[in-house]
Predicted model as a PDB file, atoms N, CA, C, CB and O in Angstrom, pLDDT in the B-factor column:
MODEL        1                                                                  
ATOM      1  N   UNK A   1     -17.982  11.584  -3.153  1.00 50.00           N  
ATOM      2  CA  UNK A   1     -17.058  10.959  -4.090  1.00 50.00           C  
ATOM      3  C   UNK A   1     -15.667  10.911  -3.474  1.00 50.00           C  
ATOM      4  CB  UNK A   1     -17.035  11.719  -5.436  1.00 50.00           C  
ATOM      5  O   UNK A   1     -15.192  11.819  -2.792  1.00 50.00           O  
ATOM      6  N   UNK A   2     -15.021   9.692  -3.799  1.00 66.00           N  
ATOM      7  CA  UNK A   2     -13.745   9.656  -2.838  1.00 66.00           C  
ATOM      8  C   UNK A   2     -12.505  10.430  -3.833  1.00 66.00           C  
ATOM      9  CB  UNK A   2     -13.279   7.782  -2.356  1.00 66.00           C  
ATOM     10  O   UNK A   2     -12.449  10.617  -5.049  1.00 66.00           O  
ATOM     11  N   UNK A   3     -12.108  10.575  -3.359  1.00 85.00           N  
ATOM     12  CA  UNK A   3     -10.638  11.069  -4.012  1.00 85.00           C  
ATOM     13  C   UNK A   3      -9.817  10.265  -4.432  1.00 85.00           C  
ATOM     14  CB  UNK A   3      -9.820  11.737  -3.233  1.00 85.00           C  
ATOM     15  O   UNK A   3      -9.075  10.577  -5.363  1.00 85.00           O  
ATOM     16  N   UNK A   4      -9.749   8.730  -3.686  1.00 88.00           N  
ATOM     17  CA  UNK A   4      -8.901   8.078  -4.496  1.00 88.00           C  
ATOM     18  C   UNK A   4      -9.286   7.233  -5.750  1.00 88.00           C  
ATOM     19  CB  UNK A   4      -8.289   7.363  -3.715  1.00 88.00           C  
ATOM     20  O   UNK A   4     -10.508   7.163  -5.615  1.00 88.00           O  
ATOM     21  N   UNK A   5      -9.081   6.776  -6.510  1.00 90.00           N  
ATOM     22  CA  UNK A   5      -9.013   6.437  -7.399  1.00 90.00           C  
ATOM     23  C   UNK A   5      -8.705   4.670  -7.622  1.00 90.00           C  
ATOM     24  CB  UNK A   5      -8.270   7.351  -7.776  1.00 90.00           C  
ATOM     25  O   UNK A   5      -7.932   3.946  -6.995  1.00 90.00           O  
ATOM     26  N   UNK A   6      -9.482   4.394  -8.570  1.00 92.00           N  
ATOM     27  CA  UNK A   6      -9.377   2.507  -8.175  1.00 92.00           C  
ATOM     28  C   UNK A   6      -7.998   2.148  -8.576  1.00 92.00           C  
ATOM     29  CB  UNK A   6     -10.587   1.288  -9.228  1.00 92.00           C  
ATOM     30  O   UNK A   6      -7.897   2.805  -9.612  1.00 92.00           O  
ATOM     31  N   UNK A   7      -6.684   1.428  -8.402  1.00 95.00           N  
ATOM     32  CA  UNK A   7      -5.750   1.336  -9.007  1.00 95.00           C  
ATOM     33  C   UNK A   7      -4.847  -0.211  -8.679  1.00 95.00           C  
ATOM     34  CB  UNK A   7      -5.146   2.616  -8.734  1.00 95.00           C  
ATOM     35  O   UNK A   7      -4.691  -0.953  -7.709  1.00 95.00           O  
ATOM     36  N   UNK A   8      -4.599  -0.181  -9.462  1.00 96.00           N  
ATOM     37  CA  UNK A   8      -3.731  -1.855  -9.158  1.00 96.00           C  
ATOM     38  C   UNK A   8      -3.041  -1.705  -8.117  1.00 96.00           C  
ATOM     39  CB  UNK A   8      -2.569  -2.481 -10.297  1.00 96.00           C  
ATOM     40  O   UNK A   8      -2.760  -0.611  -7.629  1.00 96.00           O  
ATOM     41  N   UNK A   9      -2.698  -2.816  -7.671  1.00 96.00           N  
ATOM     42  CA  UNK A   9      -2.025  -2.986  -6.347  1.00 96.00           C  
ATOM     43  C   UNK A   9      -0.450  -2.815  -6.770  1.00 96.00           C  
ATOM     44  CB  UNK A   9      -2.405  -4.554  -5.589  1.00 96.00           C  
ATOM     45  O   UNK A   9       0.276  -2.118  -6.061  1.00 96.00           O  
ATOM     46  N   UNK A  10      -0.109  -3.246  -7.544  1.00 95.00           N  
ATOM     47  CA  UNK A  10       1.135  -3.161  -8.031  1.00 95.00           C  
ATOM     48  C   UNK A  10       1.964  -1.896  -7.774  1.00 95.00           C  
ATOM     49  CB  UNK A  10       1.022  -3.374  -9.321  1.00 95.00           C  
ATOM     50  O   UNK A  10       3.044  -1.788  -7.193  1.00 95.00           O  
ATOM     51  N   UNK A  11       0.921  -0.646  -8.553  1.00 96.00           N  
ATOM     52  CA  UNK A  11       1.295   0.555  -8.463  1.00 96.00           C  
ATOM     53  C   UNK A  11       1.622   1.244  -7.056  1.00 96.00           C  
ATOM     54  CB  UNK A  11       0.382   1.154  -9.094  1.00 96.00           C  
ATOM     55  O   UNK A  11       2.606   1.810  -6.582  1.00 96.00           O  
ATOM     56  N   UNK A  12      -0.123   0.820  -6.455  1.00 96.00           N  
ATOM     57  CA  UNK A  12       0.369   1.193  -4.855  1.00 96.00           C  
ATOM     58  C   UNK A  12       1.525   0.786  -4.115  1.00 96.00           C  
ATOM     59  CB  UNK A  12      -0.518   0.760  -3.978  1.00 96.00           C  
ATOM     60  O   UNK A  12       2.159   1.633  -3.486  1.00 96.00           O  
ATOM     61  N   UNK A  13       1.867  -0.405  -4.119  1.00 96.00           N  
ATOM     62  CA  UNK A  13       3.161  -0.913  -3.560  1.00 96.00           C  
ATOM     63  C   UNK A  13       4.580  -0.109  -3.886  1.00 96.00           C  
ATOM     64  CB  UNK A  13       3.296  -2.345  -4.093  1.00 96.00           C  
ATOM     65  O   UNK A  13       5.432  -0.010  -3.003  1.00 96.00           O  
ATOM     66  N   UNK A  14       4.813   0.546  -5.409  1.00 97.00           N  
ATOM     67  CA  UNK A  14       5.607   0.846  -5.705  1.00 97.00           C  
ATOM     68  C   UNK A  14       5.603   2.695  -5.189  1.00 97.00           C  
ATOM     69  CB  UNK A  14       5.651   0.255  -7.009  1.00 97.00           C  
ATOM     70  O   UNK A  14       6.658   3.221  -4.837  1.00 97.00           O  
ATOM     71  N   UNK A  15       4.916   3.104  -5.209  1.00 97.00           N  
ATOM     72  CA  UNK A  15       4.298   4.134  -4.370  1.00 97.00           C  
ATOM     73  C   UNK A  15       4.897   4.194  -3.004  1.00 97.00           C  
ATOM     74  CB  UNK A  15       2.831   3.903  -4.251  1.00 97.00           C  
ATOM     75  O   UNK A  15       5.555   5.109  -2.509  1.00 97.00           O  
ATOM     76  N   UNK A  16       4.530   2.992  -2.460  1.00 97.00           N  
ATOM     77  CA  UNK A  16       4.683   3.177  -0.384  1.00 97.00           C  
ATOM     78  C   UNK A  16       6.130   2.946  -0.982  1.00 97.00           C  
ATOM     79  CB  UNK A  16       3.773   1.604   1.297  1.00 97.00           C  
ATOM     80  O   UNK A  16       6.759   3.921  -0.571  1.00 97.00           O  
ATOM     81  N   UNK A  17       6.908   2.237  -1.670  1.00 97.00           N  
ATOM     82  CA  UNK A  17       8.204   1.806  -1.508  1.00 97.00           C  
ATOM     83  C   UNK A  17       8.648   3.209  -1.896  1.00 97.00           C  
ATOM     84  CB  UNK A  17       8.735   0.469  -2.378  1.00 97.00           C  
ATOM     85  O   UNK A  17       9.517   3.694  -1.171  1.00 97.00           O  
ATOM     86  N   UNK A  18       8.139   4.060  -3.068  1.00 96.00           N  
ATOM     87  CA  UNK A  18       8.702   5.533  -3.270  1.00 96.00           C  
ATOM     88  C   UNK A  18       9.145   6.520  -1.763  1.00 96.00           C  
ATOM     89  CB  UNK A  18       7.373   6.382  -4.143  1.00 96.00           C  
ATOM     90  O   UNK A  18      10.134   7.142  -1.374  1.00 96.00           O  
ATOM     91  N   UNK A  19       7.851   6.233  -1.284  1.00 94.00           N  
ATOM     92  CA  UNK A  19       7.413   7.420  -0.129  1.00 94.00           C  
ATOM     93  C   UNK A  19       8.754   6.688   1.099  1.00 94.00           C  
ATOM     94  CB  UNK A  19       5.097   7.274   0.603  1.00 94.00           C  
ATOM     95  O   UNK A  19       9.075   7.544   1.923  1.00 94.00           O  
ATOM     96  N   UNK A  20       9.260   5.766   1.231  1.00 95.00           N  
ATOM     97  CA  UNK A  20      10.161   5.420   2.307  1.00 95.00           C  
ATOM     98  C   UNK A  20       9.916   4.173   3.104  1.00 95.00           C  
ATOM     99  CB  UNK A  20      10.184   6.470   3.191  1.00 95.00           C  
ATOM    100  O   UNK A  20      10.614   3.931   4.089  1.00 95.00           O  
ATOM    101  N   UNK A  21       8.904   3.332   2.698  1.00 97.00           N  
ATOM    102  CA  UNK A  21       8.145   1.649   3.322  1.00 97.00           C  
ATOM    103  C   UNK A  21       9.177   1.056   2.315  1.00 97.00           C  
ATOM    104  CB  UNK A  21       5.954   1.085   2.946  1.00 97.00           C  
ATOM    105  O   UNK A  21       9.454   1.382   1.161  1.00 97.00           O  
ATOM    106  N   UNK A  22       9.721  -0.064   3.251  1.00 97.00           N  
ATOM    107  CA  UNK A  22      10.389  -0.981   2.502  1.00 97.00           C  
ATOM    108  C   UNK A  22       9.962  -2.388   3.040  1.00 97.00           C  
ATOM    109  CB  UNK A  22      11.900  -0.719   2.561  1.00 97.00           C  
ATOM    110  O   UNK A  22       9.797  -2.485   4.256  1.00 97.00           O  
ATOM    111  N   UNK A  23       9.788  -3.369   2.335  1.00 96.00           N  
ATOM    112  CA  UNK A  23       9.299  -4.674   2.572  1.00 96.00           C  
ATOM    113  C   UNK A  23      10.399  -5.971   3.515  1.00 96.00           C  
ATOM    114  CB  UNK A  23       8.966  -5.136   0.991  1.00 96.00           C  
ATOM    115  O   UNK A  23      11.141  -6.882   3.150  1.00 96.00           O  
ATOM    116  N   UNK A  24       9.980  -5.416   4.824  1.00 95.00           N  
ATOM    117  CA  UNK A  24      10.337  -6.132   5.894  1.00 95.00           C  
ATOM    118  C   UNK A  24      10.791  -7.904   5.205  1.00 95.00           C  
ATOM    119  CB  UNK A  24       8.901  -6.008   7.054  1.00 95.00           C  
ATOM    120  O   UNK A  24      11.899  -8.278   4.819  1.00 95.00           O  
ATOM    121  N   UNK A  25       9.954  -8.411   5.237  1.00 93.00           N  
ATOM    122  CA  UNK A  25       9.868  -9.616   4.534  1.00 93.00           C  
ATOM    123  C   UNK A  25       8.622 -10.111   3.979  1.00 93.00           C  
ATOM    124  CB  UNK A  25      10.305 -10.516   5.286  1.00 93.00           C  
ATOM    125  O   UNK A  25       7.547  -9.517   3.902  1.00 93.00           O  
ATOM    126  N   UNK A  26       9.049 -11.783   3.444  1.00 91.00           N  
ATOM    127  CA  UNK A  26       7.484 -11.855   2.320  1.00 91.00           C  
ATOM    128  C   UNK A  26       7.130 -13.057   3.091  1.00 91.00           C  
ATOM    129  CB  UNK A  26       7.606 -12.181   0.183  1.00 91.00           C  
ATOM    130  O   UNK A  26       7.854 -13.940   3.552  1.00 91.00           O  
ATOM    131  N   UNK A  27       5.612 -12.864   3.134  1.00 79.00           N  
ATOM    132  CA  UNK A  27       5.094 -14.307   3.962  1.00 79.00           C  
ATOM    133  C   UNK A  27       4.770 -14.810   2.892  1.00 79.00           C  
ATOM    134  CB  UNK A  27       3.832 -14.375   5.132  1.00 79.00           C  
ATOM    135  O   UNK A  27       5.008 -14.307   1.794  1.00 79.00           O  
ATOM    136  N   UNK A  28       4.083 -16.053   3.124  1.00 77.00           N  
ATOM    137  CA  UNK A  28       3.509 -16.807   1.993  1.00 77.00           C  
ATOM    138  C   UNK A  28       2.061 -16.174   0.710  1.00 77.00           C  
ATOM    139  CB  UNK A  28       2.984 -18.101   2.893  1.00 77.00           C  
ATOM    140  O   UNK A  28       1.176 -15.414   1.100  1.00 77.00           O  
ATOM    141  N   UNK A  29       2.113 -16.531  -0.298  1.00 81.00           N  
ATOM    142  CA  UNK A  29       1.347 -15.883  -1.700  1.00 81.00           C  
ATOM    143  C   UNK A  29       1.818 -14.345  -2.052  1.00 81.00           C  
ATOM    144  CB  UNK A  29      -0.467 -15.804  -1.441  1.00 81.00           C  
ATOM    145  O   UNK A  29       2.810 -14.028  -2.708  1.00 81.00           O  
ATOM    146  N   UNK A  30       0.789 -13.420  -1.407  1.00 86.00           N  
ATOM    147  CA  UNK A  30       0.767 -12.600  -1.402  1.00 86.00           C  
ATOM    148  C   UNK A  30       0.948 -11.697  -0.422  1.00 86.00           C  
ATOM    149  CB  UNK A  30       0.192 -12.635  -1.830  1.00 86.00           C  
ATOM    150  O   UNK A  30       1.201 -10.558  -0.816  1.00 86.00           O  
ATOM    151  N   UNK A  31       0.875 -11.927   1.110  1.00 93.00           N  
ATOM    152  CA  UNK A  31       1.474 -10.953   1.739  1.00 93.00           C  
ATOM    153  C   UNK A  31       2.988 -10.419   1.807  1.00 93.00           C  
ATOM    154  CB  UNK A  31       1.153 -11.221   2.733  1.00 93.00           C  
ATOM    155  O   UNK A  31       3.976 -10.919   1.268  1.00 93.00           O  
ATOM    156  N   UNK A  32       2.928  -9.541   2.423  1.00 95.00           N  
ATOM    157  CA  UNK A  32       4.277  -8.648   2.183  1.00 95.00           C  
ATOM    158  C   UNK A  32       4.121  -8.214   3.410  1.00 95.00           C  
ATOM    159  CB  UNK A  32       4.428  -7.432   0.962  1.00 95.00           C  
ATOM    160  O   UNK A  32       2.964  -7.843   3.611  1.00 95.00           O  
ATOM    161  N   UNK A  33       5.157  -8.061   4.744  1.00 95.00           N  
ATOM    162  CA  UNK A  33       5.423  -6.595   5.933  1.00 95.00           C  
ATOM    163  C   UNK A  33       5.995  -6.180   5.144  1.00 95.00           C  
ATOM    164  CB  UNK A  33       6.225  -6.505   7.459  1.00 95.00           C  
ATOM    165  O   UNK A  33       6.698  -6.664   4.258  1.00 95.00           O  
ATOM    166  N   UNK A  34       5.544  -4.590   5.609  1.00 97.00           N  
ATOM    167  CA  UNK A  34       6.138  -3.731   5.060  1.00 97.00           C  
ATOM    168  C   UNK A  34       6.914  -2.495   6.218  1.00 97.00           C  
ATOM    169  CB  UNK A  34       5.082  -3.263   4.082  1.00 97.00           C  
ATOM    170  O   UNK A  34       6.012  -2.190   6.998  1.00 97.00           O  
ATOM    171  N   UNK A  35       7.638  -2.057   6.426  1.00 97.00           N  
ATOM    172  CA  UNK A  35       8.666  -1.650   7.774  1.00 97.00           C  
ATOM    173  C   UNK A  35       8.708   0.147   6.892  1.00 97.00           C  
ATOM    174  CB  UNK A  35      10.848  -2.951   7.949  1.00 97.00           C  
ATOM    175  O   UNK A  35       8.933   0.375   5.704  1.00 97.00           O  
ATOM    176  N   UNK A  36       8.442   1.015   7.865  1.00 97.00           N  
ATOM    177  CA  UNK A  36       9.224   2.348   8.030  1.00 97.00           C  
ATOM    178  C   UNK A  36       9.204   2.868   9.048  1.00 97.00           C  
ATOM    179  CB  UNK A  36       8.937   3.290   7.321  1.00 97.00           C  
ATOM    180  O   UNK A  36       8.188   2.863   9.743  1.00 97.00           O  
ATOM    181  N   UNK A  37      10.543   3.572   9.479  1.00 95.00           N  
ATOM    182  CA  UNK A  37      10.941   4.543  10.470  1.00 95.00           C  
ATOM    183  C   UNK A  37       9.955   4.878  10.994  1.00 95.00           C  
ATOM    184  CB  UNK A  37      11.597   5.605  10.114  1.00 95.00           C  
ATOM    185  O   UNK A  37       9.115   5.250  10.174  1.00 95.00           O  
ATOM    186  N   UNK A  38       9.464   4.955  12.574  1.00 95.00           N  
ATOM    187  CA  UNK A  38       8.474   5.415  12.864  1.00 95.00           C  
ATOM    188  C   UNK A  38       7.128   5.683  13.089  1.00 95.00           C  
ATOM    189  CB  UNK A  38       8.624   5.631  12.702  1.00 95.00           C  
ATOM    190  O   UNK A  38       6.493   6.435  13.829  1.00 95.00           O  
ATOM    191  N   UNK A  39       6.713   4.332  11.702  1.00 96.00           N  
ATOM    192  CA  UNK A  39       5.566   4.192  11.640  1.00 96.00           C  
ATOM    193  C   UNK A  39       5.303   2.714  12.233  1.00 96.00           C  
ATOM    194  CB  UNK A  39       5.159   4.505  10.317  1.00 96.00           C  
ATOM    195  O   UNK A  39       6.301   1.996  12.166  1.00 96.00           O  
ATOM    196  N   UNK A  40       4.263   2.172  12.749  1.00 96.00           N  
ATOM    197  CA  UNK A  40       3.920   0.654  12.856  1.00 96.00           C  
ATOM    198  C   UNK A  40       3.817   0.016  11.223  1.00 96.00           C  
ATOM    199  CB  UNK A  40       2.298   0.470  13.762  1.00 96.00           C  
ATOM    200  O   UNK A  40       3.455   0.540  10.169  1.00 96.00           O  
ATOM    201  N   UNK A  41       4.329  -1.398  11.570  1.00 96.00           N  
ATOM    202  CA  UNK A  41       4.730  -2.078  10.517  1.00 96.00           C  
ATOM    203  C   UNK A  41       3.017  -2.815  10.014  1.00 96.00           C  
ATOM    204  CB  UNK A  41       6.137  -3.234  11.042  1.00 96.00           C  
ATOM    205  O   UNK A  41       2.228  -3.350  10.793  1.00 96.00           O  
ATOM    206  N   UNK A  42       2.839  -2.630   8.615  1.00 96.00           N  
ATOM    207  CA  UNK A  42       1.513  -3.260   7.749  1.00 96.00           C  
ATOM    208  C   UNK A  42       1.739  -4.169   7.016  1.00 96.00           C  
ATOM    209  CB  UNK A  42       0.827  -2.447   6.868  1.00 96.00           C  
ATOM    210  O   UNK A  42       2.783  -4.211   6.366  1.00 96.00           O  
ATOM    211  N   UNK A  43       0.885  -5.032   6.957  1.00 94.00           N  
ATOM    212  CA  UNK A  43       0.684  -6.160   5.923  1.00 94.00           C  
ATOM    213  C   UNK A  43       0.173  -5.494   4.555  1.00 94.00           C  
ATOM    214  CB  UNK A  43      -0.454  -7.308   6.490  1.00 94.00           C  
ATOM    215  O   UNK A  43      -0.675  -4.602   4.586  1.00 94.00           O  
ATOM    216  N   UNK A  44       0.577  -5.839   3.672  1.00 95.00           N  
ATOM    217  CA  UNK A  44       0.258  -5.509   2.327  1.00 95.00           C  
ATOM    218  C   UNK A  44      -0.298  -6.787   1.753  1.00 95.00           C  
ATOM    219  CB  UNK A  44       1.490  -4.961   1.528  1.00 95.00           C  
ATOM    220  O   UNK A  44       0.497  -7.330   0.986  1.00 95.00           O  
ATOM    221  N   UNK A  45      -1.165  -7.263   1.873  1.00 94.00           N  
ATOM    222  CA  UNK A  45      -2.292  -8.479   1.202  1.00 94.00           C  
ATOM    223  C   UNK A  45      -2.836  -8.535  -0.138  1.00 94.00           C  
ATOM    224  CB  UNK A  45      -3.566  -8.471   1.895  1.00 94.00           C  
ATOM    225  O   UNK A  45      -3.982  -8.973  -0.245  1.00 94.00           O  
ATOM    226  N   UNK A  46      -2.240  -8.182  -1.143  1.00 95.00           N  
ATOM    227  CA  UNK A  46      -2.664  -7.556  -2.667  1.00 95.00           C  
ATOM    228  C   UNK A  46      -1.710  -8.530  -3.860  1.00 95.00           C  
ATOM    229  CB  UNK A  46      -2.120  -5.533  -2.780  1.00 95.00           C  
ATOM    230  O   UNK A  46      -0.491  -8.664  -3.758  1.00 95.00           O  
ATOM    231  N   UNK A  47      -2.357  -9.012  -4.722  1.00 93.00           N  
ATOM    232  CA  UNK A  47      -1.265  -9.334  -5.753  1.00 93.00           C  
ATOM    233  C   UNK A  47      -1.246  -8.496  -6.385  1.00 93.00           C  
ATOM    234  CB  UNK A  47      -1.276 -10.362  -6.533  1.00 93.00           C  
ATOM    235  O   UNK A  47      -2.211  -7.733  -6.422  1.00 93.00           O  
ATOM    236  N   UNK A  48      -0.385  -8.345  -6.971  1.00 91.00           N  
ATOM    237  CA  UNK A  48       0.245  -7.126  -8.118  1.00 91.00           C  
ATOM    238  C   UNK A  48      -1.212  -7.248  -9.165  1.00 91.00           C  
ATOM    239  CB  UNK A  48       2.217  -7.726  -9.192  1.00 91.00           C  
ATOM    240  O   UNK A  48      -1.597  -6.157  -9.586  1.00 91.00           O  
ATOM    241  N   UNK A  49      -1.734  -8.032  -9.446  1.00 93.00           N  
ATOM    242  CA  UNK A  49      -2.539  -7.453 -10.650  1.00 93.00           C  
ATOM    243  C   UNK A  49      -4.364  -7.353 -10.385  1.00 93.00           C  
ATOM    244  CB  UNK A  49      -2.169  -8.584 -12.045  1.00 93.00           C  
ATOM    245  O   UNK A  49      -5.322  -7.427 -11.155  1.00 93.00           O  
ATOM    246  N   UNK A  50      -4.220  -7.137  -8.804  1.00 95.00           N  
ATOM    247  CA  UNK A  50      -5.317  -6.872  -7.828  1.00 95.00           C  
ATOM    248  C   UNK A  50      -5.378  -5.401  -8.024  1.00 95.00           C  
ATOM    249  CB  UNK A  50      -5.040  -7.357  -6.237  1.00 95.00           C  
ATOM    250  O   UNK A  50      -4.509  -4.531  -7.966  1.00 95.00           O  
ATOM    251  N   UNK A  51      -7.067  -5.357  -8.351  1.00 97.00           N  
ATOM    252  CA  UNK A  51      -7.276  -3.640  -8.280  1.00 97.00           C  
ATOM    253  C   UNK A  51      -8.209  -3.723  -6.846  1.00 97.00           C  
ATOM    254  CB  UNK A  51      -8.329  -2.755  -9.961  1.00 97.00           C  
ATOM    255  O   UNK A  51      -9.105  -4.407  -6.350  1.00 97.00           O  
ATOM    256  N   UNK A  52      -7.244  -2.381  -6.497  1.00 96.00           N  
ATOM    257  CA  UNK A  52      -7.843  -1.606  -5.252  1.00 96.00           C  
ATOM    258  C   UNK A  52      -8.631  -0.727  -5.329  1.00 96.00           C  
ATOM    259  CB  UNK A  52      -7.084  -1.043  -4.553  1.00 96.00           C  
ATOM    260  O   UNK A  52      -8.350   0.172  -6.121  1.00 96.00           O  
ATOM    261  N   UNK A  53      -9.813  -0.631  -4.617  1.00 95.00           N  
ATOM    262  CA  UNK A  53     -10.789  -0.104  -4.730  1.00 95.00           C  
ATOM    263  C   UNK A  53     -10.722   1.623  -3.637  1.00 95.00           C  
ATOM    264  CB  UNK A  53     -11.830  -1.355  -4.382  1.00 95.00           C  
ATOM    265  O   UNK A  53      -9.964   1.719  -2.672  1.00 95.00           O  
ATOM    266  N   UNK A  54     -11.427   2.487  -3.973  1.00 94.00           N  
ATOM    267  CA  UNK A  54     -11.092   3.330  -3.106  1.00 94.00           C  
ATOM    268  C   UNK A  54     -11.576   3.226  -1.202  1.00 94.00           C  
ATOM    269  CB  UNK A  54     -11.627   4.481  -3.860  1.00 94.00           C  
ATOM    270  O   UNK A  54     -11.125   3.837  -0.233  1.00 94.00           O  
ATOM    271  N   UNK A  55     -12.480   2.348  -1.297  1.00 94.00           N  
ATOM    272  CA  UNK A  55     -12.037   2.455   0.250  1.00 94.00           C  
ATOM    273  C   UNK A  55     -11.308   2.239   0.696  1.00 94.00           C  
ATOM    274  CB  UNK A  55     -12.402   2.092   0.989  1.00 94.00           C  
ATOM    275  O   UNK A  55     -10.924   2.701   1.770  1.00 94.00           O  
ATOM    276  N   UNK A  56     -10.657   1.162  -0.189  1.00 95.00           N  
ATOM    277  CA  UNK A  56      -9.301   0.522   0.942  1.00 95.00           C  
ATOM    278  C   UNK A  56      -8.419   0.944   0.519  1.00 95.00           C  
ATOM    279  CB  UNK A  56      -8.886  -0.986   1.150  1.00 95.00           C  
ATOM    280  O   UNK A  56      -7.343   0.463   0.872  1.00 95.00           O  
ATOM    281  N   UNK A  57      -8.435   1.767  -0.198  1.00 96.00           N  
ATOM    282  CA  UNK A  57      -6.833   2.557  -0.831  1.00 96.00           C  
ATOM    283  C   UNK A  57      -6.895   3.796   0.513  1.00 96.00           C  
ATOM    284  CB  UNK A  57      -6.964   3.568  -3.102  1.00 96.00           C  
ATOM    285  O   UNK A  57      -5.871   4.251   1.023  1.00 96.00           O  
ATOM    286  N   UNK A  58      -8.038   4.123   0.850  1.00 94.00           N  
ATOM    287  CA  UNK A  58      -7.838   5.175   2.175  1.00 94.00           C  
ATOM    288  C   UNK A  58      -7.596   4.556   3.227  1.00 94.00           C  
ATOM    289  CB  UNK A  58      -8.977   6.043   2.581  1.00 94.00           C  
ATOM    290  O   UNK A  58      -6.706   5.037   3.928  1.00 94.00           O  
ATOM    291  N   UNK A  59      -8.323   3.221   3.734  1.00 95.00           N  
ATOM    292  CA  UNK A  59      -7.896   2.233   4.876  1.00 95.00           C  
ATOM    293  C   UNK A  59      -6.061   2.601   4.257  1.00 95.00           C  
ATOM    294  CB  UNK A  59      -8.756   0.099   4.711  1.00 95.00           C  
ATOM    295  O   UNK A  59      -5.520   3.684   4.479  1.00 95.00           O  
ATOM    296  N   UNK A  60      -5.537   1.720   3.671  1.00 96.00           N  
ATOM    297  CA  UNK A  60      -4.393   1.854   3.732  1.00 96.00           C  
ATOM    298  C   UNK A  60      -3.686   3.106   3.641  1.00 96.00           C  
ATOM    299  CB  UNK A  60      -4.073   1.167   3.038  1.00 96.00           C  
ATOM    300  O   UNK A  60      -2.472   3.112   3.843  1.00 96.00           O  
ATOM    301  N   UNK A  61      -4.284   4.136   3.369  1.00 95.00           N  
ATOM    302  CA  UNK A  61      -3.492   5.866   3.257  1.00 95.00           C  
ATOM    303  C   UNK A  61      -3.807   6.056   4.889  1.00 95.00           C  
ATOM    304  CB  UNK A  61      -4.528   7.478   1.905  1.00 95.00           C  
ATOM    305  O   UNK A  61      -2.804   6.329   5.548  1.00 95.00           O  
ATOM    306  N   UNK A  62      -4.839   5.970   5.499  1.00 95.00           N  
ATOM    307  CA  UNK A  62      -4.573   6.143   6.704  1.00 95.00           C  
ATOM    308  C   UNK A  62      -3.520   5.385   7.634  1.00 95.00           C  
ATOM    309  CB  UNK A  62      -5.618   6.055   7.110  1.00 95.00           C  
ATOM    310  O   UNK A  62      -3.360   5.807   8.779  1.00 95.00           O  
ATOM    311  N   UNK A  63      -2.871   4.397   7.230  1.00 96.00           N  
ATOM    312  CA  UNK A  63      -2.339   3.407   8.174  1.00 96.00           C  
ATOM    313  C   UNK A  63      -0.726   3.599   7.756  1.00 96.00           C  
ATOM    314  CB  UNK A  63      -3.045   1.725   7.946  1.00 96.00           C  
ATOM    315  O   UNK A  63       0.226   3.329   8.489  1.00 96.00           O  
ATOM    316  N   UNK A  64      -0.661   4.128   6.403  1.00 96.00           N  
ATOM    317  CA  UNK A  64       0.454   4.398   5.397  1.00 96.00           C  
ATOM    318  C   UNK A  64       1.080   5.658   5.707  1.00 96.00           C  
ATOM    319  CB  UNK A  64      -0.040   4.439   3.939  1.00 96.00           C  
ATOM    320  O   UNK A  64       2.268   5.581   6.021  1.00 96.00           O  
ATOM    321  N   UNK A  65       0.398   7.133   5.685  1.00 94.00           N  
ATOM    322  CA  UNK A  65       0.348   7.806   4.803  1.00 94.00           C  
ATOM    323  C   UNK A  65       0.814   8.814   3.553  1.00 94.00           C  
ATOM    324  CB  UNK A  65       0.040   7.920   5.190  1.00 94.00           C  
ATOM    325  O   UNK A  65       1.346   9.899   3.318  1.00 94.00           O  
ATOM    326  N   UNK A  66       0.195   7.600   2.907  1.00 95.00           N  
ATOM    327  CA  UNK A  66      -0.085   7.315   1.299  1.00 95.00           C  
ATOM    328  C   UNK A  66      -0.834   8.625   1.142  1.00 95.00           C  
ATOM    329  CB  UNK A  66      -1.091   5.769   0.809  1.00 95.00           C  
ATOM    330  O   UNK A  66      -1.588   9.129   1.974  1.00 95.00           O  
ATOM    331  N   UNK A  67      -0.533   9.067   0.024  1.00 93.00           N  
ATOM    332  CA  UNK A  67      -1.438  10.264  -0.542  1.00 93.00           C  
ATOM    333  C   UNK A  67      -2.019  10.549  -1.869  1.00 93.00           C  
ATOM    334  CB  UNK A  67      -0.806  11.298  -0.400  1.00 93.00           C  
ATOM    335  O   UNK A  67      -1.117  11.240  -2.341  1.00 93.00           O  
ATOM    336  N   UNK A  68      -2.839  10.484  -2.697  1.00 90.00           N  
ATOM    337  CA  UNK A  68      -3.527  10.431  -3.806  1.00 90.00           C  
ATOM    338  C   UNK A  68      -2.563  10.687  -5.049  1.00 90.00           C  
ATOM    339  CB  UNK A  68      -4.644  11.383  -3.692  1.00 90.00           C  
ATOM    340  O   UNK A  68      -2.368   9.931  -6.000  1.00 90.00           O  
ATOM    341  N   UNK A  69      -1.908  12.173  -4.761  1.00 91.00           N  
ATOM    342  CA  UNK A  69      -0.725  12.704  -5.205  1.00 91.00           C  
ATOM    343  C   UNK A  69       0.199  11.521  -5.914  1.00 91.00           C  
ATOM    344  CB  UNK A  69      -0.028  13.396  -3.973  1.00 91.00           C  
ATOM    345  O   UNK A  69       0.453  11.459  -7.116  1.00 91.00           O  
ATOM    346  N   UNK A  70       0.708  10.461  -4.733  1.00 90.00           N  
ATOM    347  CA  UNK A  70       1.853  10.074  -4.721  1.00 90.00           C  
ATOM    348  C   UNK A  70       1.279   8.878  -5.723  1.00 90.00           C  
ATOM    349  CB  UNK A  70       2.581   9.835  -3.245  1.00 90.00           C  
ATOM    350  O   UNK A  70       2.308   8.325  -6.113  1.00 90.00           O  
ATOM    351  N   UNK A  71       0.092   8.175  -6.361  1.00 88.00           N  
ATOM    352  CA  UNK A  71       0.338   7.064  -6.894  1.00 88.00           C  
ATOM    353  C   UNK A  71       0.516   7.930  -8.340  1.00 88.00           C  
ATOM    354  CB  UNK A  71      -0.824   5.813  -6.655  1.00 88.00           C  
ATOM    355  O   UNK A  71       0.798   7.339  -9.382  1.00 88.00           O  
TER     356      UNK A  71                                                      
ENDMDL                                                                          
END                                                                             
């Protein structure tokens, strides 16, 4: 059983923006770069009222890290 939890995309976004990711710029629809110190820069591909499923909420905690805690 995974630990994370299914959750809108919305939330997650507001989450990475908590933790210190700030949104580089916006490409077209729905992507987003997203830029922090240190880390390599990610695409965020989600509309806000897109639920994330837990695998890819860990794909992105690994690439992030995002932590269960933090949504």
């Amino acid at each position: 059983m995974s630990q994370w939890p299914a959750t809108k995309a919305k939330r997650v976004l507001a989450a990475l923006l908590r933790s210190g990711w700030t949104v580089k710029r916006e490409a077209s629809g729905s992507h987003r770069i997203l830029a922090r110190l240190g880390w390599p820069d990610v695409v965020f591909a989600f509309h806000d009222s897109e639920e994330i499923g837990p695998r890819m909420l860990g794909r992105i905690a690994k690439r992030t890290g995002l932590k269960p805690e933090d949504l």
